[in-house]
C-alpha positions, -999 to 999 in steps of 0.1 A, spaced: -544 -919 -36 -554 -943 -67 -559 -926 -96 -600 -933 -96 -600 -912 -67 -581 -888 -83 -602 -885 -112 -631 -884 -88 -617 -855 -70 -610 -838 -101 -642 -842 -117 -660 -829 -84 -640 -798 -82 -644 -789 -122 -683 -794 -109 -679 -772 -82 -659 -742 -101 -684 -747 -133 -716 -747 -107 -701 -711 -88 -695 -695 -127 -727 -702 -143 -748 -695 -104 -734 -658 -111 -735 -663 -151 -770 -669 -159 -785 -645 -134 -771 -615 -148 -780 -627 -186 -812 -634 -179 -812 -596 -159 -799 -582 -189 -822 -602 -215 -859 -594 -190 -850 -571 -163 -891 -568 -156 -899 -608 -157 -865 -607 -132 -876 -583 -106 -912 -595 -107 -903 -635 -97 -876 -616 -73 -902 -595 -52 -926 -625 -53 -911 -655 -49 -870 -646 -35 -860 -682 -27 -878 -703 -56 -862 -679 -83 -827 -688 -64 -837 -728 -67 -845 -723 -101 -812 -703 -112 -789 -729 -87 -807 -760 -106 -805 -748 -137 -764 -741 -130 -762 -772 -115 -778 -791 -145 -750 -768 -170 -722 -776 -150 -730 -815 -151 -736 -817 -183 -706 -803 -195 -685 -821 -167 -699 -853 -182 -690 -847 -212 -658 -830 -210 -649 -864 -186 -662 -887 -219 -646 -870 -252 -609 -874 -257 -610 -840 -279 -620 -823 -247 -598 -836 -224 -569 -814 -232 -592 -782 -221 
C-alpha cells in the first residue's frame, strides 16, 4: 500500500468517525436548544429533517477533515 493510499484511507475513515459523532451530536443540541421547532419538522416532515441533520454533519465533518489534513499544527491531533 503507497502511502497516498494510506493517507487516503486515513482521511476517509477520520470522515466517517467525524460524520457518525456529529449525526448524533447536533440532533440532540438542537433538541435541547428548540425541543418545539424539533418535534414540529419531526411529525411533519421525518425524512427531510434526517437529510438536513446528515448534510449538515457531513458538511462539519469535511470541513474539519480538510483542514485538519492541510495545517501542520493539527496534524499531531
Amino acid at each position: 500500500m503507497t502511502n497516498r493510499q494510506r493517507s487516503s484511507k486515513k482521511f476517509r475513515i477520520k470522515v466517517i468517525r467525524f460524520f457518525l459523532i456529529y449525526l448524533l451530536l447536533i440532533p440532540l443540541v438542537l433538541y435541547l436548544l428548540d425541543k418545539n421547532m424539533v418535534t414540529d419538522e419531526l411529525k411533519s416532515a421525518p425524512v427531510l429533517f434526517t437529510l438536513k441533520m446528515a448534510g449538515i454533519a457531513l458538511g462539519i465533518s469535511l470541513v474539519i477533515s480538510f483542514w485538519g489534513q492541510r495545517d501542520p499544527e493539527l496534524r499531531k491531533w
